[in-house]
N, C-alpha and C positions, 0 to 999 in steps of 0.2 A: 140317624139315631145318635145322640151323645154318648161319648166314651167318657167315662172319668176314671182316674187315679189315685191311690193313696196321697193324703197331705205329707204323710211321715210316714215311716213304718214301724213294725213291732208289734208285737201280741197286744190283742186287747185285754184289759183290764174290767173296764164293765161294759155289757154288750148293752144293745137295743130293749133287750124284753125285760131287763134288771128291774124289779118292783119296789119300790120306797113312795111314799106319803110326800116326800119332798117335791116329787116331781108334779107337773099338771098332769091328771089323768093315773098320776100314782102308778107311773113307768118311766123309765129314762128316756126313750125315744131317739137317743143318736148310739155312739163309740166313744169310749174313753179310751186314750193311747198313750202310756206311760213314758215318759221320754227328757234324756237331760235335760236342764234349764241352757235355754239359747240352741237347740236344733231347730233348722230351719223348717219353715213350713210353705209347702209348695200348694198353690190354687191347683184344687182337683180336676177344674176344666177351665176352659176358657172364659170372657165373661166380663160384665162392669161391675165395678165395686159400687156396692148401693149403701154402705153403712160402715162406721168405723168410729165403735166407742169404747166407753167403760160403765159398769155396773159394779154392785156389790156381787154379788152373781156372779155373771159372765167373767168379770175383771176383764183385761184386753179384749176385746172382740173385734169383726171382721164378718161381713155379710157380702154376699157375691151373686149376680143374678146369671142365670145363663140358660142357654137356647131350650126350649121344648118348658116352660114352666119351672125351671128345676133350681133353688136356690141354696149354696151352701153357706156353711157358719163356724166358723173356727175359732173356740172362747181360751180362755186361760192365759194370753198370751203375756208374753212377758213383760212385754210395754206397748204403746202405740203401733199400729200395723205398720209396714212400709210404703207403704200404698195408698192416696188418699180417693175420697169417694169422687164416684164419674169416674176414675180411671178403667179403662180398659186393660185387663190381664189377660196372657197366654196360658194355658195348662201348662205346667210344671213350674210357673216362675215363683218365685218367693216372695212372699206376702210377709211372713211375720217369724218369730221365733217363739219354739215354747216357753213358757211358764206355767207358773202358780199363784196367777193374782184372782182376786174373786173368793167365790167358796170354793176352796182346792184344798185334798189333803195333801200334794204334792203335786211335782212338774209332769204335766199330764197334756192332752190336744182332746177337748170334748168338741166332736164332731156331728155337725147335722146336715141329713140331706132329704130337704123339703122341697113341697110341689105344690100348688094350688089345688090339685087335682090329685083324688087316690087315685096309685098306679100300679098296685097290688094291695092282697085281703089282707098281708101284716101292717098296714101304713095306720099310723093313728092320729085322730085329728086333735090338734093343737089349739083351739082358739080360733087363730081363721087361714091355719094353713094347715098339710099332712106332711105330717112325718114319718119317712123311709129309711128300711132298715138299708145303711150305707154298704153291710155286708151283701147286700144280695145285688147291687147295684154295680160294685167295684171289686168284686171276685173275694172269697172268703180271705180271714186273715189270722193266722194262727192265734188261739187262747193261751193266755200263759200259762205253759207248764209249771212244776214243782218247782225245776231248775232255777228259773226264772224268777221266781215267786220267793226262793231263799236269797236270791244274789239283792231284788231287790229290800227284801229284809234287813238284810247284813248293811247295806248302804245308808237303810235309815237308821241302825242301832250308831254306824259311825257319824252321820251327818246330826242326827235329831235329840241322839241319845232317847233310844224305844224305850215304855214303861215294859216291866215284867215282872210277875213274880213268884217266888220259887212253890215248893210244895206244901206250905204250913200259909200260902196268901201273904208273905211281905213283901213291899217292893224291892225291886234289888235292881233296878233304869230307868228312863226318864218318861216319853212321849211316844206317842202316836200306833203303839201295836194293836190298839182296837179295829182302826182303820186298817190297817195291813191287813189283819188275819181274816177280815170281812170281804175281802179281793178273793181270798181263798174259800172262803164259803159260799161266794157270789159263781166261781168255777165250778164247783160242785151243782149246784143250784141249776146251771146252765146245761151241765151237765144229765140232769134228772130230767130237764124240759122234754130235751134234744131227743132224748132214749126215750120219753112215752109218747109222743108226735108220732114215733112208729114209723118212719124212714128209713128206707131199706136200709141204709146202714149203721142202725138201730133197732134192734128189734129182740133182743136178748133182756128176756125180763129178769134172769138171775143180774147182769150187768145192772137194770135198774136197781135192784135193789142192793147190790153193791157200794152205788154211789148213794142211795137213800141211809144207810146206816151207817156212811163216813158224817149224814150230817145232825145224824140223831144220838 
């Protein structure tokens, strides 16, 4: 049976089941992992590099085929993969670095791990492959907390200069905190799923409704 491995690591940012209209089937279907520009990105298993382009979309990408059906995809990256197609990769070696080319609101690793075949009942089909969630596959990975969630705020108020504004609606900074604060309401969100699934370690309905009036 194949093992696979984080590309990168870090809390995710948007998981598998996130719902937007943007997507096909109006769900994300992979991991987004928030991460400096130029962190290395390591092939999750072993395997031939089947693809290595760019889109408006994707920006940098990287497609990977390996044993039992199972194909990963590694978008955003910062430029050209390292790795050109037909090459044969080991799990862990480096393939490419993060980026924000494509449609990115910042330096992130959107992550897919597809099959030809459903191989569990969350897998959703794509067109003419299924999409797996990479969390259930390659062991969970923490959600970003609060912590995390203001450090990376504070980064983009220095780097991007964030819109804000005060308590009368003027602006008083520049860009990008719609995006940011929609990470935080996408955690909540995920949040509210996880608790009504009804999983044993969820099952406290006052907790549901906890998270339900942070987002109301």
């Amino acid at each position: 049976m194949i093992t696979f491995i984080w590309p990168i690591t870090g809390p995710i940012s948007r998981d598998f089941y996130y719902k937007s209209s943007i997507y096909i089937g109006g769900q994300h279907g992979a991991v987004d992992i928030p991460a400096s520009s130029g962190t290395p990105i390591k092939v999750a298993a072993s395997g031939l590099v089947t693809k290595t382009s760019y889109n408006d979309i994707s920006g940098h990408y990287l497609e990977v085929a390996h044993n039992e059906g199972w194909v990963t995809n590694y978008r955003h990256m910062v430029e050209q993969a390292s790795v050109d197609v037909g090459v044969s990769v080991s799990q862990g070696q480096i393939i490419g670095k993060v980026g924000s080319t494509g449609w990115s609101t910042g330096p992130h690793l959107h992550f897919d791990l597809w099959n030809s075949i459903k191989q569990s009942p969350e897998a959703m089909y794509k067109g003419n492959i299924w999409a797996h969630d990479p969390e259930l596959y390659l062991g969970q990975e923490d959600e970003m907390n609060q912590a995390d969630f203001n450090k990376m705020f504070k980064t983009a108020v220095a780097e991007y200069g964030v819109l804000a504004v005060d308590d009368a609606g003027n602006e008083v900074g520049a860009r990008h905190t719609i995006a940011l604060y929609l990470y935080r309401i996408r955690q909540l969100q995920t949040q509210v799923r996880r608790l009504e699934q009804g999983s044993a370690a969820y099952t406290n309905e006052q907790a549901v409704k906890a998270v339900k009036d942070k987002l109301s």
